[in-house]
N, C-alpha and C positions, 0 to 999 in steps of 0.2 A: 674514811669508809662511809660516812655517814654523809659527808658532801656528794662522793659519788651517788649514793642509792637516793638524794633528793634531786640529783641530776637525771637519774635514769627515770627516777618519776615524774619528774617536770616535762622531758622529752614523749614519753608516754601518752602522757594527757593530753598534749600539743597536739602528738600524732594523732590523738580520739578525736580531737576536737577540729581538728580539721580535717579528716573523715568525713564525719555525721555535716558538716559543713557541705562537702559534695554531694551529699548523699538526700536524694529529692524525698521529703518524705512526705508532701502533701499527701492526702485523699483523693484518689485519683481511678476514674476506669478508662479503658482502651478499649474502641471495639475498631470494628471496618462496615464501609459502606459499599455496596455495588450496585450499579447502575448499569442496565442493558436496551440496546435498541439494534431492529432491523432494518436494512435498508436496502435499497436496489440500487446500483453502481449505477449514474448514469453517464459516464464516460467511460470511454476505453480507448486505451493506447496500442494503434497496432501497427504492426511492421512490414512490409509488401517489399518482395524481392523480383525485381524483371531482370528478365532475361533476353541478349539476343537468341535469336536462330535463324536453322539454315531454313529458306522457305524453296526447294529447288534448287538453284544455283541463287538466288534471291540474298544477300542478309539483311533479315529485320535488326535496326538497328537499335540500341540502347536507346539513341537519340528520340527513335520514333513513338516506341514505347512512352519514356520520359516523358512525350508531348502530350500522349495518349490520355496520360495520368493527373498532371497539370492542369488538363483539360476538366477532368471529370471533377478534381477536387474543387478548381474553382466552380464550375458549375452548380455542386454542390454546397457553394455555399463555406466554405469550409478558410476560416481564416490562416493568412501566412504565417504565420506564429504558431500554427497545430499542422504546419506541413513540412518534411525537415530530410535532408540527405543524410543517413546512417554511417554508408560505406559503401566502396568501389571494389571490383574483384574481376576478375576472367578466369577461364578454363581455355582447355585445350579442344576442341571438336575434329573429330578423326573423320574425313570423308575418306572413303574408301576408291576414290575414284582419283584421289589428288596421293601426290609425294608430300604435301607440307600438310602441317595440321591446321585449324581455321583457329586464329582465337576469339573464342567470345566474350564478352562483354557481361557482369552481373552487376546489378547495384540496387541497394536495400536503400529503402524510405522507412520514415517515421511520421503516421497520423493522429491526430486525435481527436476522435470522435465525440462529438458531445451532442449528437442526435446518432442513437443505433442504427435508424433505419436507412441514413446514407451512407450506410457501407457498401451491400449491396449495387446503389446506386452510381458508385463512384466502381467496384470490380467490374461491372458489367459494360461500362465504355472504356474497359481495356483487354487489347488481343488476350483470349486468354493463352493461348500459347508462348506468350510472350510472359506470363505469372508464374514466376518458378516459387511463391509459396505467402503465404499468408498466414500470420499468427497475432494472437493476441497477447503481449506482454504486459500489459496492467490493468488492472482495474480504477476505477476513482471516483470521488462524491463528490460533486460540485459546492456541496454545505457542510464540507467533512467537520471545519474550523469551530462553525457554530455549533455543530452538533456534541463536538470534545467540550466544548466548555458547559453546555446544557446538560452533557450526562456525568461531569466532574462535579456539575453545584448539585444532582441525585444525589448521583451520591454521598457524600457531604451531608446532606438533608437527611440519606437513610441510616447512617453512622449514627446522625444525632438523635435519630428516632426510636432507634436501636439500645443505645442511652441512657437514656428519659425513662423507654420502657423497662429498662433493665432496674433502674433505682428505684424506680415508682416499686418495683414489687417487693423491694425491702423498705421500705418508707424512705426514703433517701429522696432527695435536689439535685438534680443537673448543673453543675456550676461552668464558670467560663471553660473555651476551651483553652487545655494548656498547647497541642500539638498538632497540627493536620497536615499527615503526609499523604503526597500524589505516587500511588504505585505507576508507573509505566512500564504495562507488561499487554498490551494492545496492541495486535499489529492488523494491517488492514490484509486478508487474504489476499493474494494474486492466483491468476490463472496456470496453468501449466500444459493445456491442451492447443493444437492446430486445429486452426478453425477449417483451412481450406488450401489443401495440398494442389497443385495445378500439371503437375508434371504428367500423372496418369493420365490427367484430362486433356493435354499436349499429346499424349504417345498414342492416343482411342480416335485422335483427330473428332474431337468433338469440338463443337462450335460456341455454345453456350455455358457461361459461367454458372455454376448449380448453387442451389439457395443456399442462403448461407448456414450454420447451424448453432448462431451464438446462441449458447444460453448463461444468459443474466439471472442467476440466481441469489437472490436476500444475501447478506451477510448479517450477521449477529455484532454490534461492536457491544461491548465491555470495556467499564473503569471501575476502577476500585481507590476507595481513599480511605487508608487508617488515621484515624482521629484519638487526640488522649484528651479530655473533660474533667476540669473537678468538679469532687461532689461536695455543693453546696454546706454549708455549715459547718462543716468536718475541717 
């Protein structure tokens, strides 16, 4: 009996002892740091969908449009790398005066803009009746990269400031840090609005493609970095 109960105390202490073993007991505070900046997106990625039609017995062809487009982005300036085929589609076009249905032709492009102002410049040397729609699918920041690491070491910085100041008011040291975690909970907003519908402006038989109505509005980015620091002497 007595061997057991120095068994079961030996096991015991083992167990305590290698407990308090995992168990971090430095002197230690935790806080968080955040970092915020605004910016103005200077890219945008947008999507232009042509269309054939019937112009009288006429069909404006996919092909022509296509050329139309080609034309304006190179003019524009606009590298082949930020100019991209989406996808193909047709419909069915009911003339009322024929037995067979006409099929037409759709196909969506992919641009990306990294001057606003030749949007614009590039819609307007295309039929607009030929534009069956235009939207903005993203936004973007040319110095997104730089900018995430610039407001990651803020933060970082404000954690430790945050810190320093908290010890300093009980008489306390800032010691190394033990832990610095990167929150990633940061997304870059995108758009959700058309900029510029074409189909009404096709059926009104208007001529001229209408301003366009981007608004480029600031975004706020946000990082957050929690940090663990010991305290000095302790």
């Amino acid at each position: 009996m007595k061997k057991l109960s120095i068994l079961v105390i030996a096991l015991t202490v083992s167990v305590l002892s290698g407990f308090a073993q995992n168990v971090d007991l430095r002197a230690k505070i935790e806080v968080s740091g955040v970092a915020e900046r605004e910016v103005t997106p200077d890219i945008i990625n947008v999507s232009i969908s042509l269309k054939e039609y019937m112009d009288g017995k006429k069909k404006i062809t996919i092909s022509e449009l296509e050329q139309q487009l080609e034309k304006a982005v190179q003019a524009a300036g606009i590298a082949k790398e930020d100019f991209r085929i989406n996808n193909l589609s047709s419909y069915n076009f009911i003339d009322p005066k024929k037995k067979t249905p006409e099929f037409l032709a759709s196909k969506q492009y992919g641009i990306r803009f990294r001057d606003l102002n030749k949007f614009n410049q590039v819609i307007s040397k295309v039929d607009a009746k030929g534009i069956q729609y235009t939207n903005i699918d993203s936004y973007d920041y040319s110095k997104i990269e730089y900018l995430r690491n610039e407001l990651k070491l803020q933060a970082l910085v404000a954690a430790k400031t945050k810190a320093t100041f908290m010890l300093n008011g009980i008489g306390e040291k800032l010691g190394w840090p033990l832990s610095i975690t990167e929150v990633e909970d940061n997304n870059f907003p995108q758009p959700r609005n058309v900029m510029y519908m074409a189909r009404d402006q096709a059926a009104n038989g208007a001529a001229d493609v209408p301003e366009s109505d981007i608004d480029i509005k600031t975004i706020k980015l946000t990082y957050r970095v929690n940090a663990v620091f010991g305290i000095s002497g302790r």
